[in-house]
C-alpha positions as CSV (number, residue, x, y, z in Angstrom):
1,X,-9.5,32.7,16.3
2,X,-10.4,33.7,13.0
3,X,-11.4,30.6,10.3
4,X,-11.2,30.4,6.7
5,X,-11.9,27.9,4.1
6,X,-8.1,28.1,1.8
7,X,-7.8,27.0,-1.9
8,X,-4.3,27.4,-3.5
9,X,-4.5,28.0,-7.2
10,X,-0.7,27.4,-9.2
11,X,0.2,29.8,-11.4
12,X,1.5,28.5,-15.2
13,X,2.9,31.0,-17.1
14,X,3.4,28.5,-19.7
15,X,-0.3,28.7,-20.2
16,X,-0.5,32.5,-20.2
17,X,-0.3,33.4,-23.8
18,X,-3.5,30.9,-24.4
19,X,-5.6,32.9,-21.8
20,X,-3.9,36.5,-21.4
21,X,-3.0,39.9,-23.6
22,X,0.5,40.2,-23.7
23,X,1.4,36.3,-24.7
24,X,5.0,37.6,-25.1
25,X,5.5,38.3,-21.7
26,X,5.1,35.0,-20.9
27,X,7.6,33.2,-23.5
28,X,9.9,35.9,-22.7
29,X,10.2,34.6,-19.0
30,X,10.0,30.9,-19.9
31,X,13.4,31.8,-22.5
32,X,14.8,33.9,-19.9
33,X,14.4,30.8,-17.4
34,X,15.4,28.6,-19.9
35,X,19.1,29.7,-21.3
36,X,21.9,29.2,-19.9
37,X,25.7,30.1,-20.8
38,X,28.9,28.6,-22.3
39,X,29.8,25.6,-20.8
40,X,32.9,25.9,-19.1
41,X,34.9,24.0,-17.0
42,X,37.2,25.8,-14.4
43,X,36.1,27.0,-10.9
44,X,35.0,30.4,-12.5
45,X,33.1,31.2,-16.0
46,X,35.1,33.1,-18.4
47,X,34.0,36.8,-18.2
48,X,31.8,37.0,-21.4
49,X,30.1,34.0,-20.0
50,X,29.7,36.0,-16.8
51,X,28.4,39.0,-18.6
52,X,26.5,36.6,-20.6
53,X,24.7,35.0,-17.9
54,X,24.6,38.2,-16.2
55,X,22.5,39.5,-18.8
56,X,19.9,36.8,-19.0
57,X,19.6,37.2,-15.1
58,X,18.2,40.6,-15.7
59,X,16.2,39.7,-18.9
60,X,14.5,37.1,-16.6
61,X,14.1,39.0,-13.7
62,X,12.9,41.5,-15.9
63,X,10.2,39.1,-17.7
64,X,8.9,37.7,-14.5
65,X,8.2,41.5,-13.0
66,X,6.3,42.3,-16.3
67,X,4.1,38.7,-15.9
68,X,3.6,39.9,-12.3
69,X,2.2,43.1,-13.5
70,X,0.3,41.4,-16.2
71,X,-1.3,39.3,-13.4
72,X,-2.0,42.0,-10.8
73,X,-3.7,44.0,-14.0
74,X,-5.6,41.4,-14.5
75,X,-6.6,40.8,-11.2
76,X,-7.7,44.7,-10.4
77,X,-9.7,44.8,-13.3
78,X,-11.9,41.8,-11.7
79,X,-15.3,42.8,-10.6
80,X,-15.7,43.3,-6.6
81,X,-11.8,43.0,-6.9
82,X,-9.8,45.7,-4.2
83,X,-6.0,45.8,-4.3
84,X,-4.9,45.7,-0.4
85,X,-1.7,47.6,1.2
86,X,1.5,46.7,-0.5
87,X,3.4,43.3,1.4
88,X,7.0,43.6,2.4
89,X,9.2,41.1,0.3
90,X,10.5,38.8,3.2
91,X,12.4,35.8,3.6
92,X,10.4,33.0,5.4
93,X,10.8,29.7,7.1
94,X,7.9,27.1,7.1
95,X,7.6,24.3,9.8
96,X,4.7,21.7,9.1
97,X,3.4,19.3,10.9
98,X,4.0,15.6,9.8
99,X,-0.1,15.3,9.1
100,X,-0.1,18.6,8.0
101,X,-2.6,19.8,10.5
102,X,-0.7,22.6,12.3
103,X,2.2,25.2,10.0
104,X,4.1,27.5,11.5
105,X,5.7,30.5,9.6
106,X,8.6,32.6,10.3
107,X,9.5,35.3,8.5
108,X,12.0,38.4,8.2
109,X,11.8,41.8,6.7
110,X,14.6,43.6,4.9
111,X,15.1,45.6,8.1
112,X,15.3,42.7,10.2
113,X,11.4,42.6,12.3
114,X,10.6,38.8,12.9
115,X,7.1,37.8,12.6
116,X,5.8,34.2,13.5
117,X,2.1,32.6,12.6
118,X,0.9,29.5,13.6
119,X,-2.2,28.4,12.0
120,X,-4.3,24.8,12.6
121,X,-6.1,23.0,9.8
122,X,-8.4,20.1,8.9
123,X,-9.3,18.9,5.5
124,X,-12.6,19.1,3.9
125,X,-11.8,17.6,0.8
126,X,-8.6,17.0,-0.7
127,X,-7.4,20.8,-2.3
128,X,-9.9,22.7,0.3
129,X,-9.0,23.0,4.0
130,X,-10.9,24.9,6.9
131,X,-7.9,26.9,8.8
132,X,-7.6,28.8,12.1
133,X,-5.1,31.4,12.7
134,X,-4.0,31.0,16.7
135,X,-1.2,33.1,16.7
136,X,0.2,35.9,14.0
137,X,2.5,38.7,15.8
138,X,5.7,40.5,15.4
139,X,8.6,39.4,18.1
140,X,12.1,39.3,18.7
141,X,14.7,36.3,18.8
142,X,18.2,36.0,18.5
143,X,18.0,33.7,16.0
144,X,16.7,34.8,12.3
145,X,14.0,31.8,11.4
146,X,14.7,29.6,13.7
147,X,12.5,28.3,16.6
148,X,14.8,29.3,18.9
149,X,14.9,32.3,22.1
150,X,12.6,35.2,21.6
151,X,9.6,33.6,20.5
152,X,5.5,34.4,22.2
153,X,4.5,31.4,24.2
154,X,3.2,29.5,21.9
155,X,6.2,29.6,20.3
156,X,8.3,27.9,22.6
157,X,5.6,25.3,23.3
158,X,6.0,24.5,18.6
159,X,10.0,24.9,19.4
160,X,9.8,22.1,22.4
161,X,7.8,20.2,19.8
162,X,10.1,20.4,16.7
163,X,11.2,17.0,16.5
164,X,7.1,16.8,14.6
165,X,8.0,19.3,12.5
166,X,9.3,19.3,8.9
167,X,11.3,22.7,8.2
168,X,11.9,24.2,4.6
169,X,14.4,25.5,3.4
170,X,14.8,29.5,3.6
171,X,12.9,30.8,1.3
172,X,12.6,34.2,-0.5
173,X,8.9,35.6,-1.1
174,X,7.0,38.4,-2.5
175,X,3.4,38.9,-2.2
176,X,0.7,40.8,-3.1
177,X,-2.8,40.8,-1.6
178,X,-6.3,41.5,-2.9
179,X,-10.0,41.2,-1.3
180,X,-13.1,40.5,-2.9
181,X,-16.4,41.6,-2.1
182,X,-19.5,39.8,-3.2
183,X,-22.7,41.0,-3.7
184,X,-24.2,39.3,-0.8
185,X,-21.7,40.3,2.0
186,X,-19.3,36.9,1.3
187,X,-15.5,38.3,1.9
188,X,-12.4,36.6,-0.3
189,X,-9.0,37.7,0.7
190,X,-6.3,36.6,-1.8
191,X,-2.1,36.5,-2.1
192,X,0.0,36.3,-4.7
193,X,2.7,34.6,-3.2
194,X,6.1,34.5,-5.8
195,X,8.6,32.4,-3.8
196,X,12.0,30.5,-4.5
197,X,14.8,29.5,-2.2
198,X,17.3,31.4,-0.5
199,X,19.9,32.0,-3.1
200,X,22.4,32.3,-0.7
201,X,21.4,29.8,1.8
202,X,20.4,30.1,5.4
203,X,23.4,31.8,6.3
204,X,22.7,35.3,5.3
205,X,19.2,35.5,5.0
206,X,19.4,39.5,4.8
207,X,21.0,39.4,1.4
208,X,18.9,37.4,-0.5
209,X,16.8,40.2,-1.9
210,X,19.5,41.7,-3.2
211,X,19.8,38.5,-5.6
212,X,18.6,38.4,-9.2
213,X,14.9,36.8,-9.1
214,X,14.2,34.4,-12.1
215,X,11.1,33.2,-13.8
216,X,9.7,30.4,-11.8
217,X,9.6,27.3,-12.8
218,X,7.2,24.1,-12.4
219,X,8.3,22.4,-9.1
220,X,7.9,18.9,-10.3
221,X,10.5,19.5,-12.9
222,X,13.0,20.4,-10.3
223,X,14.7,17.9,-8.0
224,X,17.0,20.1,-5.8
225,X,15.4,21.6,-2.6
226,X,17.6,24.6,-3.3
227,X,15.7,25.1,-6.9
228,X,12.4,25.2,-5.0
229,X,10.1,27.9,-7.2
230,X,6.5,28.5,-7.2
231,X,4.0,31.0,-7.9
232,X,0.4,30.7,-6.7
233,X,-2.6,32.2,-5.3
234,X,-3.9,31.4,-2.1
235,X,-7.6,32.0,-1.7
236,X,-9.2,32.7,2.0
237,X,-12.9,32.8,2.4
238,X,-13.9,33.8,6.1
239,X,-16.6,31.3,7.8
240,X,-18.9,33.6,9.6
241,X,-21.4,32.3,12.2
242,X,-24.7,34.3,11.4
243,X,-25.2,34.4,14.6
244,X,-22.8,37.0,15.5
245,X,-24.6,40.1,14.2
246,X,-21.6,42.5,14.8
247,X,-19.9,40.9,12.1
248,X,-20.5,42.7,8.6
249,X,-20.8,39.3,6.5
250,X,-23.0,37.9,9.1
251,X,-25.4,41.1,9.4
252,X,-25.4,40.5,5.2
253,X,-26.4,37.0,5.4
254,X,-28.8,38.0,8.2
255,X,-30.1,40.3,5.7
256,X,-30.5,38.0,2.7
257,X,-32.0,35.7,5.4
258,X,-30.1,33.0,4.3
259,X,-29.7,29.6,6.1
260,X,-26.5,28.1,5.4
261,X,-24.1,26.7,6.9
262,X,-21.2,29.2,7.2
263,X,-18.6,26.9,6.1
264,X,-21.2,25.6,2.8
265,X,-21.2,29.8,2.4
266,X,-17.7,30.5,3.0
267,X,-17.1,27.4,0.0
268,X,-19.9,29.1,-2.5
269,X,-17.8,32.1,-2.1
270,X,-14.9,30.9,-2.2
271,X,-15.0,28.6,-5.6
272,X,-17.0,31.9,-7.5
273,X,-14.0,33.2,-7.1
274,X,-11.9,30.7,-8.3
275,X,-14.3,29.9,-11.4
276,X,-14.1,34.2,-11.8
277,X,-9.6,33.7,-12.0
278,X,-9.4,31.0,-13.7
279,X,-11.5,33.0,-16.0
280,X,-8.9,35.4,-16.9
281,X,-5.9,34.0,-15.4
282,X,-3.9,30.6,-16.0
283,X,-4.3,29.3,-12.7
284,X,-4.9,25.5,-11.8
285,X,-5.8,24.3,-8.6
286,X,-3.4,22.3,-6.3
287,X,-3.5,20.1,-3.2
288,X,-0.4,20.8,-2.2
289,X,0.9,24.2,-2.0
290,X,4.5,25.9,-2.8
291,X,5.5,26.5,1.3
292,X,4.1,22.5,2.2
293,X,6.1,21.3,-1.3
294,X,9.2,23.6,0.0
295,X,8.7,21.1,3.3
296,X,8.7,18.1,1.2
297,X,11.3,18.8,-0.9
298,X,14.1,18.4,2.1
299,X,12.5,14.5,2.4
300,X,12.4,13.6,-1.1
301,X,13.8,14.4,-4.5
302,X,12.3,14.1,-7.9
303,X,8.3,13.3,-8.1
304,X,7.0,10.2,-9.1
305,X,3.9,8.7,-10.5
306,X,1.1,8.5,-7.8
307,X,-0.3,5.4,-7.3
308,X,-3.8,4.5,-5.4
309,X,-3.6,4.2,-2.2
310,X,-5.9,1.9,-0.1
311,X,-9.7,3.9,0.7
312,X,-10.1,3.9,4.5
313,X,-13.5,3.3,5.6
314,X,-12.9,3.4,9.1
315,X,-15.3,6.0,10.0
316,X,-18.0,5.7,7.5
317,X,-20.8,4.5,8.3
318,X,-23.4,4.8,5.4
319,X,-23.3,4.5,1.7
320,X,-22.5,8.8,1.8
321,X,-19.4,8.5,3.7
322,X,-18.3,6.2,1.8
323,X,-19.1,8.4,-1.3
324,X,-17.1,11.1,-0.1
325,X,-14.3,8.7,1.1
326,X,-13.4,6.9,-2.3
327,X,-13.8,10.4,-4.1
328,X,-11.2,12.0,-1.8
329,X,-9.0,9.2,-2.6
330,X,-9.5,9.1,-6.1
331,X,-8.8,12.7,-6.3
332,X,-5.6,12.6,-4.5
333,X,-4.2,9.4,-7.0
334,X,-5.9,12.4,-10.2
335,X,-4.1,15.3,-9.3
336,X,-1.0,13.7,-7.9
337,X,-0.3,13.1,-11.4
338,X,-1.6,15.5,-13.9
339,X,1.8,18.1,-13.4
340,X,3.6,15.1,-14.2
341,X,1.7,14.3,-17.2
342,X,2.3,17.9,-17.6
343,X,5.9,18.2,-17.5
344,X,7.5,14.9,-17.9
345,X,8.5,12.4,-20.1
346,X,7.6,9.6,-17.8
347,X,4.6,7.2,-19.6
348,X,3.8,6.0,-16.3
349,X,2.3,9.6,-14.8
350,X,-0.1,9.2,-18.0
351,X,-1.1,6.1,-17.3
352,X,-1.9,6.4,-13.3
353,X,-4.0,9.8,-14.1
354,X,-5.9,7.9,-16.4
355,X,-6.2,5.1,-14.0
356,X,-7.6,7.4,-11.3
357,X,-10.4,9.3,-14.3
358,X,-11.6,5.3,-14.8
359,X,-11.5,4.2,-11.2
360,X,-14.0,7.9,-10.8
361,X,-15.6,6.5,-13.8
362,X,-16.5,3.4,-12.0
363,X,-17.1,4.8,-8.8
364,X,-20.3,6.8,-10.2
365,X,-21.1,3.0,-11.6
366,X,-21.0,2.0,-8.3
367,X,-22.9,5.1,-6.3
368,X,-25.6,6.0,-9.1
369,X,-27.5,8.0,-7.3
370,X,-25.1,10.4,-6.1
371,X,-25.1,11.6,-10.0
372,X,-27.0,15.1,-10.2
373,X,-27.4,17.8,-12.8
374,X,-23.5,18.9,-11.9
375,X,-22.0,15.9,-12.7
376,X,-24.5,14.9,-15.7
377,X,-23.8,18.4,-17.5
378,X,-20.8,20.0,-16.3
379,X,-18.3,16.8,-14.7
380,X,-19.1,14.0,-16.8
381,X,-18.7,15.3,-20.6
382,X,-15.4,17.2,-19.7
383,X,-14.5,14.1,-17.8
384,X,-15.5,11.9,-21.2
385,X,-12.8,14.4,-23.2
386,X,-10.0,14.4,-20.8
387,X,-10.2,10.2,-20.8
388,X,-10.2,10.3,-24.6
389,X,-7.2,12.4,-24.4
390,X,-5.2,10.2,-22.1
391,X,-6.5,6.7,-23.8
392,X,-5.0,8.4,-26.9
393,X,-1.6,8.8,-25.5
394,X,-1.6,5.1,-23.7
395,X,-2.9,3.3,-26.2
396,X,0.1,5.0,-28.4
397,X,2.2,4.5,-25.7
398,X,1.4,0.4,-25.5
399,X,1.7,0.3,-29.4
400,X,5.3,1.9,-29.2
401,X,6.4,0.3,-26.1
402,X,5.1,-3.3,-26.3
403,X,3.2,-4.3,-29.6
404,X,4.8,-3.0,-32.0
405,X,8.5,-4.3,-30.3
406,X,6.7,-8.0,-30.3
407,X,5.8,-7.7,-34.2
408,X,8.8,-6.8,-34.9
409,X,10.6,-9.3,-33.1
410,X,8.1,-12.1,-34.0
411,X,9.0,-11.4,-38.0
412,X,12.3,-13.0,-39.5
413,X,13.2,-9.4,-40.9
414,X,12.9,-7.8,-37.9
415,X,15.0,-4.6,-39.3
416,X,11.8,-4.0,-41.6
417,X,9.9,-2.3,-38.9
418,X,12.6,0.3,-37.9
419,X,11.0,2.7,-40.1
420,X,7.4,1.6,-38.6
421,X,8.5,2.4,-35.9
422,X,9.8,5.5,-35.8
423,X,6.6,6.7,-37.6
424,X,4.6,5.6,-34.5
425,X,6.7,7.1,-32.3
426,X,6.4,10.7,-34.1
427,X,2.3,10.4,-33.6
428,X,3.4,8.8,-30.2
429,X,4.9,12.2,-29.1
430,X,2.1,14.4,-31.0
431,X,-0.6,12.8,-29.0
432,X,1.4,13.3,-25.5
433,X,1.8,17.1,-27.0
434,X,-1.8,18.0,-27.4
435,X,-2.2,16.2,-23.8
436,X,-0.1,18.5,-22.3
437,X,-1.6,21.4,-24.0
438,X,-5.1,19.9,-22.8
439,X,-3.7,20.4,-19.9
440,X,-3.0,23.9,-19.9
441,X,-6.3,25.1,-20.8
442,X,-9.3,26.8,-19.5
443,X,-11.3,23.7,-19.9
444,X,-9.4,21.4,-17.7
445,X,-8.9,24.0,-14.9
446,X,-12.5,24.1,-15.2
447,X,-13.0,21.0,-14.9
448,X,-10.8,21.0,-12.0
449,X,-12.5,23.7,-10.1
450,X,-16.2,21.9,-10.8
451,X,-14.7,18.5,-9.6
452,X,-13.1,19.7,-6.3
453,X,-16.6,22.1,-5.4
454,X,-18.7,19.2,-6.5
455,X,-17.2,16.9,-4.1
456,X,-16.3,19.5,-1.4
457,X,-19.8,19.9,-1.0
458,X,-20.5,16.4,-0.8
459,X,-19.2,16.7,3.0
460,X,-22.4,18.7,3.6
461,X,-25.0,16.2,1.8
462,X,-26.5,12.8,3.1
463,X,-27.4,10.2,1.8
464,X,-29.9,9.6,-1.4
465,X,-33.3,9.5,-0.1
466,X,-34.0,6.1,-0.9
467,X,-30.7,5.0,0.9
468,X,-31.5,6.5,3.7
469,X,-31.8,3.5,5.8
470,X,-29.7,1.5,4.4
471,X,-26.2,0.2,5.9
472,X,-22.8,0.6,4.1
473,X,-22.5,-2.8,3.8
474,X,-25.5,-4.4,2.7
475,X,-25.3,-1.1,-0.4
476,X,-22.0,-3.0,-0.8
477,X,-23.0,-6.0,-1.2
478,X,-25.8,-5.4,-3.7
479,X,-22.9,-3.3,-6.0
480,X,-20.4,-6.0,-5.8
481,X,-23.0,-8.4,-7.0
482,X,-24.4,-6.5,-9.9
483,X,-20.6,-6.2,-11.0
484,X,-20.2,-9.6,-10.5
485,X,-23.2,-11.0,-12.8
486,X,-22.7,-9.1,-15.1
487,X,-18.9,-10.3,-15.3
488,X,-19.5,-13.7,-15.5
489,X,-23.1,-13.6,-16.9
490,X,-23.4,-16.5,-20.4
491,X,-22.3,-16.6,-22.7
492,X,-18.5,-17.6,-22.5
493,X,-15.8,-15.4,-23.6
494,X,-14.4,-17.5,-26.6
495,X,-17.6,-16.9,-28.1
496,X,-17.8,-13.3,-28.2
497,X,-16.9,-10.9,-30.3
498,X,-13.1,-9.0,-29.7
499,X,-15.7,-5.4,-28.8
500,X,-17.9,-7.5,-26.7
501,X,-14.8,-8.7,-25.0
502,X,-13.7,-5.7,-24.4
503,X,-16.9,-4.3,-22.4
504,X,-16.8,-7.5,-20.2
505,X,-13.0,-7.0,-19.4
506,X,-14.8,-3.3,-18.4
507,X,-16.9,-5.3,-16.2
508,X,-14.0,-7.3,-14.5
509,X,-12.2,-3.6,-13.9
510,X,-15.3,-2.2,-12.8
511,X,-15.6,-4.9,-10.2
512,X,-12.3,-5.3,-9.5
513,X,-12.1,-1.3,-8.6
514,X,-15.8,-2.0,-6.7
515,X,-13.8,-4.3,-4.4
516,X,-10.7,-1.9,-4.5
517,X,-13.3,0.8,-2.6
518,X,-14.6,-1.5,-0.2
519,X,-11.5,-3.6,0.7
520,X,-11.6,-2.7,4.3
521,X,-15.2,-3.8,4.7
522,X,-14.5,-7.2,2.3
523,X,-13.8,-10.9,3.7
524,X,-10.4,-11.4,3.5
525,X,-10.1,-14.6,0.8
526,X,-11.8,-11.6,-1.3
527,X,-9.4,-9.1,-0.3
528,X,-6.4,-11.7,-0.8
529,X,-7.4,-14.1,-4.2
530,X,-10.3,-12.5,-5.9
531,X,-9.1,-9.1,-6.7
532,X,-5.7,-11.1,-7.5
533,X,-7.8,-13.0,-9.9
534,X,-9.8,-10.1,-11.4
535,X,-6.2,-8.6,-12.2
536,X,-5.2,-11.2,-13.8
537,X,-8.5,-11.4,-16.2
538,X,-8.3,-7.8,-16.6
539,X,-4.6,-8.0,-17.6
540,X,-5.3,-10.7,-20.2
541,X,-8.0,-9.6,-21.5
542,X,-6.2,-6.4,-22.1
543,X,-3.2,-7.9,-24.3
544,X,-6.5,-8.6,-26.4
545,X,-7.6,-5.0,-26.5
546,X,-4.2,-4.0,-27.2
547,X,-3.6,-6.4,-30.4
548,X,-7.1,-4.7,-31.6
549,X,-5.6,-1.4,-30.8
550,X,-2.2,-2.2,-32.4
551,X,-4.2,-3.5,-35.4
552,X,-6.1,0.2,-35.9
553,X,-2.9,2.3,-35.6
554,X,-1.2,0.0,-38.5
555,X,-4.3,0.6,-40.7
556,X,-3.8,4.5,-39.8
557,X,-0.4,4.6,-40.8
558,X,-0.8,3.0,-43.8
559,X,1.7,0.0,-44.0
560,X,2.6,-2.2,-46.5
561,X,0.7,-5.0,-47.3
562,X,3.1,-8.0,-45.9
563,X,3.0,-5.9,-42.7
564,X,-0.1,-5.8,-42.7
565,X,-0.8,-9.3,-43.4
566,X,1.5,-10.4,-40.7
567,X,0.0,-7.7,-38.2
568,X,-3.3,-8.9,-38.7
569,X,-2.4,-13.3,-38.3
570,X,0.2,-12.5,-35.0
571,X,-3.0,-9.9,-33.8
572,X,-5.8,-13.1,-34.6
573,X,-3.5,-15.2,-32.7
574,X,-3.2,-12.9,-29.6
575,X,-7.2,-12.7,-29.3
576,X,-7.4,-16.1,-29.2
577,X,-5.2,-16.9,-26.7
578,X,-6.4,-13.9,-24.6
579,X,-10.3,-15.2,-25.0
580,X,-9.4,-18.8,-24.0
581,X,-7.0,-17.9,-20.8
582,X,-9.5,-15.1,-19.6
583,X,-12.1,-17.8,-19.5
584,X,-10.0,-20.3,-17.5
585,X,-9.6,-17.5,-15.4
586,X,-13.1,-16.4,-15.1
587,X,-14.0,-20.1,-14.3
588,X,-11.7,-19.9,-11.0
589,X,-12.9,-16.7,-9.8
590,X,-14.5,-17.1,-6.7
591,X,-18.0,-14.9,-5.4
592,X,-16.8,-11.8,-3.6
593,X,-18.1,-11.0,-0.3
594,X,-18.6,-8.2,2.2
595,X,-18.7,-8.8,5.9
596,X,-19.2,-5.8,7.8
């Protein structure tokens, strides 16, 4: 069996004029996606609408071949880069496994030659899997992309099986392969895979090439399973034991007289080449690819905000694991929301991603000595920019929501603020803009690729050396403590300051996300009442942070002086009250503890 490490990079040809020659090509295919004919209502369009629509059909179709040349340009003109044999387009069938640990593809030329592959994986961290290939070979069946008669052996043992397996819908894909070759020996193969559903359904797979192709579009803005589109490159760097010396990477390595693990090689290799396409190329990595989404999309319809999900530290058992364990988790409840934040209109997508950059925030508060030259230089001040970009848009998003509502509300003339308002609500949707466009940029796939490497290789590492023998939960312990003091440390909150304040409702969110990480190792009256508790003080405190907020976007936009005036007394007020319940709240908070 042959293994690879896999990264799957989305393709955004929104981004594309911002990073590649030929900008045009790009908003060309977006506005050939985009239109759409009269609106009619009988069972058939009226003719120039057909000839309409026709023609935007073949201006799209037309678009998205000229951005697919644009990107296989780009990519032959890439350094060590070697275009491979031409791929058949096909229509394909994907079967996955409910944990995602086995996938089965079936797929079927234009002159009707099946082909099934089977391949196992594992995850090393989330976005980067280690795969084996146990079965790829033509064969034939009665039945076009179904597990049915026909199939090799292990074939019929998946079929007898597929009650654990999630099918896709048909799907319609061309591809395009490249391999690079690095200097040392390392080998990166790489497809282009351009797929969308079966325009015609599963009955007729045969004729679906013969059907107009249109630019695809972002997957979490679509919430049909028939509108599945995606476009993406799927990056496979081959693990090579030194040890076999008839192998041409490993007689390279043997060469260089390297040491490494083949699977910390295989991820070097494998994330130069990534940093080298993202580079040229508007490419962001994902955790979920377009042929595992196509499997989802049969369960569920339109995305929603992801949430954090409980850490499981079942299997850890020292500070490292741990590490590595509240990191993958933090990265899944991160990019689980940034295409929303992306594409829709839903505040709540903005506000979990930011929620997941604080709660990676506070997990470096909590394992400081994990922090390295990577994370101090590279990580950290790109991490600093994307918070300040998201705060922005959620503080805005508060103000317009919630704040500025309560003024209004609170004043006699209510009807005076309507102009208010909708003044906040124009900087309101300029700040989500540039968000997005943050989010289409070089920089943030960067800091993408850096964070996913970073931790990635984290599965390789041990603990610090002064930790070395310490146990999970006495490191635990002595976090949740420090977090702890400081929170309720003298003096008391009624006597502080509204900025002071604030940093000790960051220590109650610090500890409260401290307690978050190690809930499965945490007595269970702290599980149960005290991060209740530190939600509640957190929550308080923040109606505070929010009136000071509220306060510094009415000075920015300039508002009359009543307005003002009133802002500033029903603000005071709001403070107060938030200083003198978060104290009656801190008083009742009860000492964590850790008991494994």
């Amino acid at each position: 069996m042959s293994a690879t490490v896999e990264l799957v990079l989305a393709i955004e040809a929104t981004a594309a004029s911002e990073w590649m020659t030929g900008a045009g090509i790009a908003a060309n295919a977006r506005s050939g996606a985009s239109r759409a004919g009269p609106a009619h209502s009988g069972k058939h369009p009226p003719a120039t609408a057909r000839r309409a629509g026709a023609r935007v059909s073949r201006r799209a179709a037309d678009a998205q071949a000229e951005f697919g040349a644009t990107i296989a340009d780009a990519m032959n003109r890439m350094p060590g880069m070697t275009q491979m044999p031409a791929i058949e387009p096909s229509m394909m069938r994907v079967f996955l496994e409910r944990n995602g640990s086995r996938r089965v593809l079936l797929s079927l030329d234009r002159g009707g030659a099946q082909h099934i592959a089977v391949a196992h994986s594992s995850e090393l961290s989330p976005g980067v899997r280690r795969c084996e290939t146990v079965c790829d070979e033509a064969f034939e069946g009665d039945s076009p992309l179904q597990l049915g008669d026909g199939l090799p052996p292990i074939g019929k043992d998946i079929a007898s099986k597929r009650d654990e397996l999630t099918p896709s819908p048909v799907l319609s894909i061309r591809r395009a392969a490249w391999r690079w070759s690095g200097s040392d020996g390392a080998l990166v193969d790489i497809e282009l895979r351009d797929g969308c559903a079966a325009a015609c359904g599963e009955a007729d797979p045969s004729a679906v090439t013969t059907k107009p192709r249109t630019s695809p579009q972002p997957y979490s803005s679509l919430d049909r399973p028939e509108a599945i589109a995606f476009c993406e490159l799927r990056l496979a760097s081959r693990i090579v034991d030194v040890a076999d010396g008839s192998d041409e990477i490993a007689a390279a390595f043997k060469q260089l007289g390297t040491s490494h693990d083949p699977t910390v090689a295989a991820l070097q290799a494998l994330f130069a080449v990534a940093g080298a396409l993202a580079d040229t190329l508007p490419v962001f990595p994902t955790l979920v690819d377009g042929y595992a989404r196509a499997c989802l999309s049969v369960q569920s319809r339109a995305p929603t905000p992801t949430r954090a999900a409980r850490v499981d530290l079942s299997k850890a058992r020292c500070p490292h694991d741990a590490f590595v364990e509240v990191g993958s988790n933090i990265t899944r409840h991160w990019f689980g929301n940034d295409a929303g934040v992306r594409e829709r209109a839903d505040v709540e997508f903005v506000h979990q991603m930011r929620v997941a950059l604080r709660r990676l925030k506070t997990s470096m508060k909590t394992f400081p000595r994990w922090m390295d030259a990577t994370w101090t230089r590279t990580i950290a001040p790109d991490l600093d920019w994307l918070g300040a970009l998201l705060g922005q848009v959620r503080d805005l998003d508060v103000f317009t929501g919630t704040s500025l509502p309560a003024l209004a509300a609170a004043d006699v003339d209510s009807a005076a603020w309507a102009s208010l308002q909708a003044r906040a609500e124009a900087r309101r949707v300029e700040a989500r803009a540039q968000l997005q466009k943050a989010l289409l940029t070089r920089r943030y796939a960067a800091l993408s690729l850096s964070w996913l490497k970073w931790l990635a290789m984290q599965r390789f590492s041990t603990d610090p050396e002064a930790l070395v023998d310490k146990s999970l939960a006495a490191y635990a312990a002595k976090r949740v403590r420090k977090h702890y003091e400081r929170l309720t440390a003298k003096p008391e909150l009624s006597t502080l300051e509204p900025a002071e304040r604030h940093r000790r409702r960051i220590e109650a969110k610090r500890l409260r996300y401290t307690l978050e990480f190690f809930e499965s190792i945490a007595a269970r009256k702290t599980r149960r009442q005290v991060s209740k508790q530190l939600s509640r003080i957190q929550s308080v405190l923040g109606d505070g942070s929010d009136a000071v907020a509220a306060l510094r976007f009415l000075e920015a936009l300039d508002v009359p002086p009543y307005q003002h005036g009133f802002a500033r007394g029903w603000c005071e007020a709001v403070n107060r009250w938030s200083a003198v319940e978060g104290e009656r709240l801190l008083r009742a908070l009860r000492k964590p503890k850790i008991v494994r």
